[in-house]
HTML snippet that shows the backbone in 3Dmol.js (N, CA, C, O; Angstrom):
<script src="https://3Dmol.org/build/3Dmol-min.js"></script>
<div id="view" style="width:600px;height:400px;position:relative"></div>
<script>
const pdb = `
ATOM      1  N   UNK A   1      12.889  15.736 -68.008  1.00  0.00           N
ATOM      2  CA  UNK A   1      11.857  16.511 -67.347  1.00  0.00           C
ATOM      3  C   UNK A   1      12.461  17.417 -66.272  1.00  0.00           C
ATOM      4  O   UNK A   1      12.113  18.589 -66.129  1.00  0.00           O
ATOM      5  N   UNK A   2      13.707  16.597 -65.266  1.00  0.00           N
ATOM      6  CA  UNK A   2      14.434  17.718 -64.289  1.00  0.00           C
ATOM      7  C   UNK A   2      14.777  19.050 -64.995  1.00  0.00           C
ATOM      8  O   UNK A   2      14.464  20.063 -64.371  1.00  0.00           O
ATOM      9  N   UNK A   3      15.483  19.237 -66.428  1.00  0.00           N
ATOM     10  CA  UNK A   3      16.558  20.045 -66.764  1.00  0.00           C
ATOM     11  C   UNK A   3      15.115  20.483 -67.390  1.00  0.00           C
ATOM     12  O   UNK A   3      15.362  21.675 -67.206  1.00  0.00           O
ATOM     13  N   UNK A   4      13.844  20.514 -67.962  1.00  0.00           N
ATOM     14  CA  UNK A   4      12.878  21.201 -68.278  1.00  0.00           C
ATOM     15  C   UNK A   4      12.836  22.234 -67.449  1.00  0.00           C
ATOM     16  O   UNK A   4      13.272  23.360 -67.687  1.00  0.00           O
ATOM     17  N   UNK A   5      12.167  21.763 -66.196  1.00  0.00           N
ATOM     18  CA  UNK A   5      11.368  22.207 -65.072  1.00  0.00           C
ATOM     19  C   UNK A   5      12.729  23.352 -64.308  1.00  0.00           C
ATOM     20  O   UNK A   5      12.410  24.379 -63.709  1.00  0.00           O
ATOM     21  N   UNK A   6      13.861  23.016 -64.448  1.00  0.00           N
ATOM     22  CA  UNK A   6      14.580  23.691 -63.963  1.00  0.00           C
ATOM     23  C   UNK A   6      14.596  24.880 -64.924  1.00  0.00           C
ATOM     24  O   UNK A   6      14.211  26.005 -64.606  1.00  0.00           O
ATOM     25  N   UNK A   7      14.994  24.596 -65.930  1.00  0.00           N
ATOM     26  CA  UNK A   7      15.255  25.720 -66.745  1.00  0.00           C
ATOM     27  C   UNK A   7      13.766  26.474 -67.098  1.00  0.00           C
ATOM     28  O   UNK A   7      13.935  27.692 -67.159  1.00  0.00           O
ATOM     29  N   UNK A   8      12.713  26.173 -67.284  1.00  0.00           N
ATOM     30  CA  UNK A   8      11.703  27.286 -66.832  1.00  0.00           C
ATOM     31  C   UNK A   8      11.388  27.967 -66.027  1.00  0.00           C
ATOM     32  O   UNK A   8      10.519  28.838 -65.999  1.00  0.00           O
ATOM     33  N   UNK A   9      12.521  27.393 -64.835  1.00  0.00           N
ATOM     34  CA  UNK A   9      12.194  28.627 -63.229  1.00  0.00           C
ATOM     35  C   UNK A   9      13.420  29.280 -63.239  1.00  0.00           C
ATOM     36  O   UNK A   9      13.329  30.415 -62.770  1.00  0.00           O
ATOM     37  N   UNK A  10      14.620  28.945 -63.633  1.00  0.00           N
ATOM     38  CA  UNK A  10      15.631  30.145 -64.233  1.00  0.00           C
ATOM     39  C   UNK A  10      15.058  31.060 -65.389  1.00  0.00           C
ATOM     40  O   UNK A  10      15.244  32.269 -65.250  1.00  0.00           O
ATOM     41  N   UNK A  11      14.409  30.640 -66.469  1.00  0.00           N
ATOM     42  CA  UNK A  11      13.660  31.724 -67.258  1.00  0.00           C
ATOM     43  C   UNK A  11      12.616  32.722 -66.598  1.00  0.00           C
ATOM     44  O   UNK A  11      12.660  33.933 -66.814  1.00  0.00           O
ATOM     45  N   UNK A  12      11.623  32.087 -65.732  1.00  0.00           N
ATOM     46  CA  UNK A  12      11.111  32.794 -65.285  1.00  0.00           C
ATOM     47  C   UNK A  12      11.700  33.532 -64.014  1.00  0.00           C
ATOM     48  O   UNK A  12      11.219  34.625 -63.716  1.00  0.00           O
ATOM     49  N   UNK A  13      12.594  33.055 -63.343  1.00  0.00           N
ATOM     50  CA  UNK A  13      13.351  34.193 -62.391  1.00  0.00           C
ATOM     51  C   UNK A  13      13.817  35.668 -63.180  1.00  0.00           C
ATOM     52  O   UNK A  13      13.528  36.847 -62.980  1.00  0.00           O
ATOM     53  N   UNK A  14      14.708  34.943 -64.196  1.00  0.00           N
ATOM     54  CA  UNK A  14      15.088  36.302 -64.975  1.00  0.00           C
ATOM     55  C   UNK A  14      14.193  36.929 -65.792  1.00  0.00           C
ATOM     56  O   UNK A  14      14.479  38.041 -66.236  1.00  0.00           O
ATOM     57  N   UNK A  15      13.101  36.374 -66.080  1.00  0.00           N
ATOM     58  CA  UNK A  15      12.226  37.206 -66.782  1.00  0.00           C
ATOM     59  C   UNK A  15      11.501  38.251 -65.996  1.00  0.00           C
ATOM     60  O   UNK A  15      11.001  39.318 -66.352  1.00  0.00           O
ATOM     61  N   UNK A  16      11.574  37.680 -64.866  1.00  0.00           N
ATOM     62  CA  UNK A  16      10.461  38.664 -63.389  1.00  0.00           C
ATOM     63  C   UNK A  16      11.801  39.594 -63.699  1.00  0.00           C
ATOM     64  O   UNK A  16      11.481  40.615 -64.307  1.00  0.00           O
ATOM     65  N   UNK A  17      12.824  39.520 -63.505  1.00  0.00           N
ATOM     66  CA  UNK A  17      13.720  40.180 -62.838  1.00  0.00           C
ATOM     67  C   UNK A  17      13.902  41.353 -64.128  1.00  0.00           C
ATOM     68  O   UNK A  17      14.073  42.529 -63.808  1.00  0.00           O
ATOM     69  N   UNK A  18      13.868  41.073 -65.175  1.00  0.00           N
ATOM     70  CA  UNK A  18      14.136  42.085 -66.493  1.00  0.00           C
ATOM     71  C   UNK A  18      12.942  42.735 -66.646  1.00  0.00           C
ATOM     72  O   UNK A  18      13.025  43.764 -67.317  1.00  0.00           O
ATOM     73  N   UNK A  19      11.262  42.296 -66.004  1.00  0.00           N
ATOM     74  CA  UNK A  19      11.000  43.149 -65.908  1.00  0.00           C
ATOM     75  C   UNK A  19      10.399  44.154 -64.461  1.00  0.00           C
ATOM     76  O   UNK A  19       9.396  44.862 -64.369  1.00  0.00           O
ATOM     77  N   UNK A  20      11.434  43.861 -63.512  1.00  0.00           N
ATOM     78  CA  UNK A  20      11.611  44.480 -62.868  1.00  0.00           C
ATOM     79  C   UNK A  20      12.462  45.636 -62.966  1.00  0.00           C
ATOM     80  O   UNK A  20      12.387  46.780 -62.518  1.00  0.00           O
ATOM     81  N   UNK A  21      13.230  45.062 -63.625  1.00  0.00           N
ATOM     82  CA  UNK A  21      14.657  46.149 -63.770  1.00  0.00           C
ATOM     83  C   UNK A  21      14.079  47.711 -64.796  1.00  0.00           C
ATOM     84  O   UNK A  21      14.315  48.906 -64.622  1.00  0.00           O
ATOM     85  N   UNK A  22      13.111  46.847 -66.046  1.00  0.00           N
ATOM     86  CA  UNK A  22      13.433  47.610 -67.161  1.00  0.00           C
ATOM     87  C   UNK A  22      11.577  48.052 -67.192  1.00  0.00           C
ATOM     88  O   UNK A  22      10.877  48.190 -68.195  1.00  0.00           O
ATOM     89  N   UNK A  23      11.136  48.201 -65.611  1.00  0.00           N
ATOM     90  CA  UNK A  23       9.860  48.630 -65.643  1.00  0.00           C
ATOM     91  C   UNK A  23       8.595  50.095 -66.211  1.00  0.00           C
ATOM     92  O   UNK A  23       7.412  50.229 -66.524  1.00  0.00           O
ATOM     93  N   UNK A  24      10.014  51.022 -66.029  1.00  0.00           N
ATOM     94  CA  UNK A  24      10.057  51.822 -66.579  1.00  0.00           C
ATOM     95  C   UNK A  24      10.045  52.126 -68.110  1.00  0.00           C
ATOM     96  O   UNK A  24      10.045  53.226 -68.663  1.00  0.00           O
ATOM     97  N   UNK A  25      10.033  50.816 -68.679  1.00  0.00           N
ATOM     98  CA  UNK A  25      10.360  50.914 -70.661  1.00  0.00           C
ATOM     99  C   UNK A  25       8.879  50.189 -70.628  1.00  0.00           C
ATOM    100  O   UNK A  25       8.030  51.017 -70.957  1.00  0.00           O
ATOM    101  N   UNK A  26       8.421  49.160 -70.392  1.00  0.00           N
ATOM    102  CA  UNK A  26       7.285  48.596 -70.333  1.00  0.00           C
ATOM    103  C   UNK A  26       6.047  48.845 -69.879  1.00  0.00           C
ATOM    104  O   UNK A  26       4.982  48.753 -70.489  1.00  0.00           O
ATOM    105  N   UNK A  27       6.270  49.196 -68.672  1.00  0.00           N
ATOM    106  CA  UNK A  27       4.873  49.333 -67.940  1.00  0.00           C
ATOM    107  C   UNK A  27       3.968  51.132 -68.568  1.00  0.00           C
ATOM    108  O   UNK A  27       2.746  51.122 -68.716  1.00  0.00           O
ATOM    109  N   UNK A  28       4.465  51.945 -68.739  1.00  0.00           N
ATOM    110  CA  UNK A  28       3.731  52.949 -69.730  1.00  0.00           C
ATOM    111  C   UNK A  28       3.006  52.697 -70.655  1.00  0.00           C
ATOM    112  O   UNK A  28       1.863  53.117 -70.835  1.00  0.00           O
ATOM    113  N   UNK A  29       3.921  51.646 -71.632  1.00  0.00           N
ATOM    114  CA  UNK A  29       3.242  51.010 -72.556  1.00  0.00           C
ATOM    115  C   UNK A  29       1.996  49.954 -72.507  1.00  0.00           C
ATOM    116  O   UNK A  29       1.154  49.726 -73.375  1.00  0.00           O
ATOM    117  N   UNK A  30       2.167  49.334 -71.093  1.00  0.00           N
ATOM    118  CA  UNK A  30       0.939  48.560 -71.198  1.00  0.00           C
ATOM    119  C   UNK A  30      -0.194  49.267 -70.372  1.00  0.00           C
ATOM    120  O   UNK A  30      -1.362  48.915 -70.534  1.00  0.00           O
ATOM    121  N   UNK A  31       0.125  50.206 -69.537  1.00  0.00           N
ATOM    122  CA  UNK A  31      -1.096  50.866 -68.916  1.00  0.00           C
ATOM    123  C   UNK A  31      -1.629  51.711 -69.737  1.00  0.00           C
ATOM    124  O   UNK A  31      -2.759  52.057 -69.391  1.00  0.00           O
ATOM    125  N   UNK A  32      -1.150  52.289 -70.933  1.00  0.00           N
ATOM    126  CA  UNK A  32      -1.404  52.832 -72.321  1.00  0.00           C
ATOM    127  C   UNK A  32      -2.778  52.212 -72.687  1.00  0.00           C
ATOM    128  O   UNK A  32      -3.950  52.518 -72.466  1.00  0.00           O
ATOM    129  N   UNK A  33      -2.065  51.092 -73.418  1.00  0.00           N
ATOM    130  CA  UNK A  33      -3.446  49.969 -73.600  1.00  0.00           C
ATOM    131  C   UNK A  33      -4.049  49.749 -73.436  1.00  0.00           C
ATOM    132  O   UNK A  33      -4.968  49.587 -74.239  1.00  0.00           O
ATOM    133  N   UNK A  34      -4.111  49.464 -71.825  1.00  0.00           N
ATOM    134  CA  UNK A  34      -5.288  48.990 -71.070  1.00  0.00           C
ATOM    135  C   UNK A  34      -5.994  50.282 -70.592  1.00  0.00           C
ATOM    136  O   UNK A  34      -6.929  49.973 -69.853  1.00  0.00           O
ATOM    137  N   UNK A  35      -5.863  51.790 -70.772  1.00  0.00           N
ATOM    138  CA  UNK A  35      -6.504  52.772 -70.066  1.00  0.00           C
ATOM    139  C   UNK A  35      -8.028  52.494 -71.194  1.00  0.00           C
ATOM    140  O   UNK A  35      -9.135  52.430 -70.659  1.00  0.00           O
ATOM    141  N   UNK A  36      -7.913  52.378 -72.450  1.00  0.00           N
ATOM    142  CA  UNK A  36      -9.437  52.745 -73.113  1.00  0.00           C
ATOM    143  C   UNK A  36     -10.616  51.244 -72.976  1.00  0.00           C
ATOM    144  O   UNK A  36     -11.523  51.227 -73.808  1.00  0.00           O
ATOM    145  N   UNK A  37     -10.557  50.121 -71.993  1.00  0.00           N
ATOM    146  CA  UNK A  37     -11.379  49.341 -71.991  1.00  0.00           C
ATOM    147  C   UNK A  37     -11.792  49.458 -70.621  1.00  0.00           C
ATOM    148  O   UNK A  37     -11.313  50.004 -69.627  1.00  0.00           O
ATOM    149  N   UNK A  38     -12.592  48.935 -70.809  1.00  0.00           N
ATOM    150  CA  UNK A  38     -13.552  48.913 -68.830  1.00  0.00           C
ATOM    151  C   UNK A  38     -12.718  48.517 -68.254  1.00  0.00           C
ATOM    152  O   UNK A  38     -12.114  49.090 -67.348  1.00  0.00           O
ATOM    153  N   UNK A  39     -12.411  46.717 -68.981  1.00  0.00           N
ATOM    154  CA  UNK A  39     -11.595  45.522 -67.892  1.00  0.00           C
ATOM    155  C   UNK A  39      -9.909  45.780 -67.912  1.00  0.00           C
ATOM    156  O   UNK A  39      -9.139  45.117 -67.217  1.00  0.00           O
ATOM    157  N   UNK A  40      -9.559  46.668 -68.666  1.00  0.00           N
ATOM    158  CA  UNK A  40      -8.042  47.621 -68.074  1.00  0.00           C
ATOM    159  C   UNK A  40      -8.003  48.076 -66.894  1.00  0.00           C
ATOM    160  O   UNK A  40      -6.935  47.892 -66.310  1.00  0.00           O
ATOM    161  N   UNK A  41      -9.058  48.776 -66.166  1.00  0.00           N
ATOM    162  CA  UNK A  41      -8.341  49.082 -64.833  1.00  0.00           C
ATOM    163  C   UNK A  41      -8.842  48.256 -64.045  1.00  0.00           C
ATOM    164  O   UNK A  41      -8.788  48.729 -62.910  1.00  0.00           O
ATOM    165  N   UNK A  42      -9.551  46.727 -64.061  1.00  0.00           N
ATOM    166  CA  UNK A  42      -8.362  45.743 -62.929  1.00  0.00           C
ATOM    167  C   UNK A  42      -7.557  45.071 -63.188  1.00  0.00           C
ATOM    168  O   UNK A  42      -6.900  44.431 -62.367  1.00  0.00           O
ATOM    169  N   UNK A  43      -7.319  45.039 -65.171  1.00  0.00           N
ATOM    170  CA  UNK A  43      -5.920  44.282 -65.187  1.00  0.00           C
ATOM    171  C   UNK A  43      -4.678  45.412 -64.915  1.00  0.00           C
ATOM    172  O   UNK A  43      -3.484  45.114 -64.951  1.00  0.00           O
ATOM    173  N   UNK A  44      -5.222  46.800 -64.628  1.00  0.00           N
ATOM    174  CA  UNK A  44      -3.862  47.700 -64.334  1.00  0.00           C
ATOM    175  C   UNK A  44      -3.915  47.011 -62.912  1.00  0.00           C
ATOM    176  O   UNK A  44      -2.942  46.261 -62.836  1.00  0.00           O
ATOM    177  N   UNK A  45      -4.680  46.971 -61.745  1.00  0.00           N
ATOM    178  CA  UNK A  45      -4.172  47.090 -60.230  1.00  0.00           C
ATOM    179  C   UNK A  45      -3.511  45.476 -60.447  1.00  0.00           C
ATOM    180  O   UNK A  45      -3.522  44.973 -59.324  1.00  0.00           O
ATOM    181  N   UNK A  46      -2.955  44.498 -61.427  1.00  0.00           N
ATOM    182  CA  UNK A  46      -2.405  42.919 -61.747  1.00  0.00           C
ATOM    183  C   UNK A  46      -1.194  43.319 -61.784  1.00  0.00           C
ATOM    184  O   UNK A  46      -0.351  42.685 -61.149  1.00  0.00           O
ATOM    185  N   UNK A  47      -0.741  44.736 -62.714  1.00  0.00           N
ATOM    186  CA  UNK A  47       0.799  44.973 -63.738  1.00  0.00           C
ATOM    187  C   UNK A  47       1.530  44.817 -62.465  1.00  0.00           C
ATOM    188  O   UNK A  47       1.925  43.772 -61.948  1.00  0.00           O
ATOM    189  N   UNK A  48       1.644  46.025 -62.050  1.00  0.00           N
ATOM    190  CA  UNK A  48       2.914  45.832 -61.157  1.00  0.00           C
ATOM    191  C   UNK A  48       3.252  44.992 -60.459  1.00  0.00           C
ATOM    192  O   UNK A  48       4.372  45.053 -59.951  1.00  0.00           O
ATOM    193  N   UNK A  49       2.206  43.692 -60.146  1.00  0.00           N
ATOM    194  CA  UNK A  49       2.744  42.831 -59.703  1.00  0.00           C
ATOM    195  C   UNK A  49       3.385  41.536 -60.680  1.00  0.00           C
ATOM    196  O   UNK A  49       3.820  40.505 -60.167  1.00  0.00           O
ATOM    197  N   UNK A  50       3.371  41.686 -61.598  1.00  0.00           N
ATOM    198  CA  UNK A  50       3.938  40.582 -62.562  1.00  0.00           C
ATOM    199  C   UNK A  50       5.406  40.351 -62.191  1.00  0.00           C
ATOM    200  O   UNK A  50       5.541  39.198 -61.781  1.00  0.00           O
ATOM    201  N   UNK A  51       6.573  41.051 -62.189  1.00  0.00           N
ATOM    202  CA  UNK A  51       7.685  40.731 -61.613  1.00  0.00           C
ATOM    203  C   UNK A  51       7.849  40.076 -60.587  1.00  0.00           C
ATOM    204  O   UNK A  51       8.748  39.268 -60.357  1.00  0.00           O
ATOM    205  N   UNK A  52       6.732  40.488 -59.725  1.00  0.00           N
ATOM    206  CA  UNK A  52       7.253  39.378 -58.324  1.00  0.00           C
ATOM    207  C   UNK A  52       6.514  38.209 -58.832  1.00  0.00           C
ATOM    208  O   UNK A  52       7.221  37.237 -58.562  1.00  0.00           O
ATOM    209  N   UNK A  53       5.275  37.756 -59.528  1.00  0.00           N
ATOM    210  CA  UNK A  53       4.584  36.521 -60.081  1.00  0.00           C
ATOM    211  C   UNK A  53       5.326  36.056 -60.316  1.00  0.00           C
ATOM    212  O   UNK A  53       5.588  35.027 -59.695  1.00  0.00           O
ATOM    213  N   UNK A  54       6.349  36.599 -61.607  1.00  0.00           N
ATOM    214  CA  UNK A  54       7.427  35.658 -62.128  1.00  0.00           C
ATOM    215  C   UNK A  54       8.530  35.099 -61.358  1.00  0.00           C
ATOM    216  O   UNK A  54       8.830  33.906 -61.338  1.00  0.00           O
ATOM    217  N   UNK A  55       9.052  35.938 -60.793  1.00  0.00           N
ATOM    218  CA  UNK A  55       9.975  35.353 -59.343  1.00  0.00           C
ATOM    219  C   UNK A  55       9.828  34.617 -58.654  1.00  0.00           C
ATOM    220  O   UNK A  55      10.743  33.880 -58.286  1.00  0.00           O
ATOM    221  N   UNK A  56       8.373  34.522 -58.130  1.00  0.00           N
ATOM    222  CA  UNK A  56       8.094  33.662 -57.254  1.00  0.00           C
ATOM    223  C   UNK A  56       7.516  32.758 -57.610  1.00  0.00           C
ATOM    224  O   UNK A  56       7.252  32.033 -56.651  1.00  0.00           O
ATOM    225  N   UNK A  57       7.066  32.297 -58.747  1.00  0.00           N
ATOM    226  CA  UNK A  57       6.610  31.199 -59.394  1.00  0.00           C
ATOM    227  C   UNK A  57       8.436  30.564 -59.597  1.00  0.00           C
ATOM    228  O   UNK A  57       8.674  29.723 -58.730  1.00  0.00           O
ATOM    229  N   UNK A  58       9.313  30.756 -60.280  1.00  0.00           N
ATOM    230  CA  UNK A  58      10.707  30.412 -60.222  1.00  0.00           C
ATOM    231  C   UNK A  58      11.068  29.878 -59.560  1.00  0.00           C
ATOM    232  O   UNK A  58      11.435  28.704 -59.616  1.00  0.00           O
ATOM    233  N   UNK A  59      11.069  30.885 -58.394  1.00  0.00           N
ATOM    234  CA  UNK A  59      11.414  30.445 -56.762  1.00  0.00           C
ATOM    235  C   UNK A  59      10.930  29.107 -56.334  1.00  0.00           C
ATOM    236  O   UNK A  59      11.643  28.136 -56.078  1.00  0.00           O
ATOM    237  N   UNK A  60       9.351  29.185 -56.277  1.00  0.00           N
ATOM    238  CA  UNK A  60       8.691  28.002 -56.435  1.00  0.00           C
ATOM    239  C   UNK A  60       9.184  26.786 -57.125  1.00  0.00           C
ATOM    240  O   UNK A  60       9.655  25.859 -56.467  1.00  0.00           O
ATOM    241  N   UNK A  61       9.111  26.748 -58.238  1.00  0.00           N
ATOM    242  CA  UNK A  61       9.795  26.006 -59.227  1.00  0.00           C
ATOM    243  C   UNK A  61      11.047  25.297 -58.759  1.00  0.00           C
ATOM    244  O   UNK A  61      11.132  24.070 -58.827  1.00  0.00           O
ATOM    245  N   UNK A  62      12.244  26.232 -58.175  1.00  0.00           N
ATOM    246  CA  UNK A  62      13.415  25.543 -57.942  1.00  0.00           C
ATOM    247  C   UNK A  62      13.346  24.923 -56.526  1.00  0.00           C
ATOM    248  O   UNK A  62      13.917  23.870 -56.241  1.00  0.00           O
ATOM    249  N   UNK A  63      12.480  25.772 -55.514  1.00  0.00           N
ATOM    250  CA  UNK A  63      12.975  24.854 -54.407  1.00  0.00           C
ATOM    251  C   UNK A  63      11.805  23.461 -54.261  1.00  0.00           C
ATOM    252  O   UNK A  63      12.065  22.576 -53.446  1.00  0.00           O
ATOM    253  N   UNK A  64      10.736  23.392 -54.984  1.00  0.00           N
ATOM    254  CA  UNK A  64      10.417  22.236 -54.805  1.00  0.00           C
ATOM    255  C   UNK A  64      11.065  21.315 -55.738  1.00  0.00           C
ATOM    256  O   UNK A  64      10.788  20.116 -55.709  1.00  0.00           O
ATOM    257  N   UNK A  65      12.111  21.918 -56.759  1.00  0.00           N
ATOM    258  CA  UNK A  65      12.673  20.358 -57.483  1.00  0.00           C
ATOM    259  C   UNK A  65      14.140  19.874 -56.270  1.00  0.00           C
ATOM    260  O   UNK A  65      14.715  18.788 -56.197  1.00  0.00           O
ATOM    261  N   UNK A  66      14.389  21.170 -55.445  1.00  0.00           N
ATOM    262  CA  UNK A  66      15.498  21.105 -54.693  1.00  0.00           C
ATOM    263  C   UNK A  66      14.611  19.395 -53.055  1.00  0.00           C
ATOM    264  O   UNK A  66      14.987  18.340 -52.542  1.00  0.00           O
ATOM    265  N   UNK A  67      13.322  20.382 -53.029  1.00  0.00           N
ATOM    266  CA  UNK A  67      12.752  19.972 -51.608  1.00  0.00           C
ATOM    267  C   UNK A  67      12.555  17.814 -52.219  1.00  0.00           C
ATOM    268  O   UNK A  67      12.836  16.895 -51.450  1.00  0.00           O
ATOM    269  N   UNK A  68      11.948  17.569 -53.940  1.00  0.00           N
ATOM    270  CA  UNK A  68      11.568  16.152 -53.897  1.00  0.00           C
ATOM    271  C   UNK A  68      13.076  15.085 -54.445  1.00  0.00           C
ATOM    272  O   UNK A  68      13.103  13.856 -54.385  1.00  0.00           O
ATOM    273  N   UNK A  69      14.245  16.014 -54.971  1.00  0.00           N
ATOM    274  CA  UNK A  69      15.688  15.766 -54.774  1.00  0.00           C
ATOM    275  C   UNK A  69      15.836  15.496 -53.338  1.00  0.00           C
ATOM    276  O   UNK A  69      16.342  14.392 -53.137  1.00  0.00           O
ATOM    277  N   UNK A  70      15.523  16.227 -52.175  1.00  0.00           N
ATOM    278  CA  UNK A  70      16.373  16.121 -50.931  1.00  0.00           C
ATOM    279  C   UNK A  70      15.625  14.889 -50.113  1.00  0.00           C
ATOM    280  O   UNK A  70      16.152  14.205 -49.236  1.00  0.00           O
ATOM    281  N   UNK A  71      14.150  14.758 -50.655  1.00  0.00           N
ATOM    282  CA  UNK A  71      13.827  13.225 -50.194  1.00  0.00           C
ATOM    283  C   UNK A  71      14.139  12.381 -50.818  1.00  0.00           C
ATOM    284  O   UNK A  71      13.990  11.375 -50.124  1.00  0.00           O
ATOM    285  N   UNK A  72      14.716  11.974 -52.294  1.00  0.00           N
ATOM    286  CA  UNK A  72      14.921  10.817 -52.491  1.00  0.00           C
ATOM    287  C   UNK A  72      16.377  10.578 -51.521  1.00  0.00           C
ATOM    288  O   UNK A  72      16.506   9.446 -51.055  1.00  0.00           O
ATOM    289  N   UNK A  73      17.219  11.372 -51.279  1.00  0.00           N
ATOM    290  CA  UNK A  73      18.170  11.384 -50.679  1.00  0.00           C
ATOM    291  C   UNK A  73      18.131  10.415 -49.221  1.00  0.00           C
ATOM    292  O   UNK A  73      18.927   9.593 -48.769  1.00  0.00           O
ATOM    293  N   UNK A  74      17.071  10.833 -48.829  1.00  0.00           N
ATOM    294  CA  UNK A  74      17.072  10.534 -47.573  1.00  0.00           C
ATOM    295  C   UNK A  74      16.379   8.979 -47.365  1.00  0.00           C
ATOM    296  O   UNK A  74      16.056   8.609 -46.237  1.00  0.00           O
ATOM    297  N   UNK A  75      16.269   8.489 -48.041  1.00  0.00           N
ATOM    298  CA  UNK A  75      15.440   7.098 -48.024  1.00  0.00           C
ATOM    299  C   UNK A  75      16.357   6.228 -49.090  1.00  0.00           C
ATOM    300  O   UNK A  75      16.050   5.068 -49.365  1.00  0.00           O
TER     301      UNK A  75
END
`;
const viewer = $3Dmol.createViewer("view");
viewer.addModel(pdb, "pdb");
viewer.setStyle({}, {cartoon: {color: "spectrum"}});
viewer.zoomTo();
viewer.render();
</script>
C-alpha cells in the first residue's frame, strides 16, 4: 500500500507538471470542446488550474506518507 500511494503522487506530480510544461499542445484543444456547451465555460474558468491540482494533490500525497512515517519514528 506504501509503494502504491507513493507512486501515485510521483505520477501525479509529473503528470501536473507535463501538463504544465506542454500547456500550450493541450489546453486549445480542450477549450475547443468545451466552447459549444453552456456547462464549458465553468469547466473552462477549472482548465488552467489542473496542473497545479495535480501537483498539489502529489505534494499532498508524499508529505503526508513522509508526516505518518515520521510518527511511527518517534514512539
Amino acid at each position: 500500500m506504501k509503494a502504491a500511494s507513493w507512486c501515485i503522487a510521483i505520477v501525479m506530480v509529473f503528470f501536473g507538471a507535463y501538463l504544465l510544461v506542454f500547456g500550450n499542445a493541450w489546453a486549445p484543444l480542450v477549450f475547443q470542446q468545451l466552447s459549444g456547451s453552456t456547462i464549458g465555460a465553468w469547466v473552462e474558468l477549472v482548465v488552467p488550474l489542473l496542473p497545479m491540482v495535480f501537483i498539489g494533490g502529489g505534494a499532498v500525497l508524499i508529505s503526508s506518507r513522509r508526516r505518518r512515517s515520521f510518527q511511527r519514528q518517534r514512539i
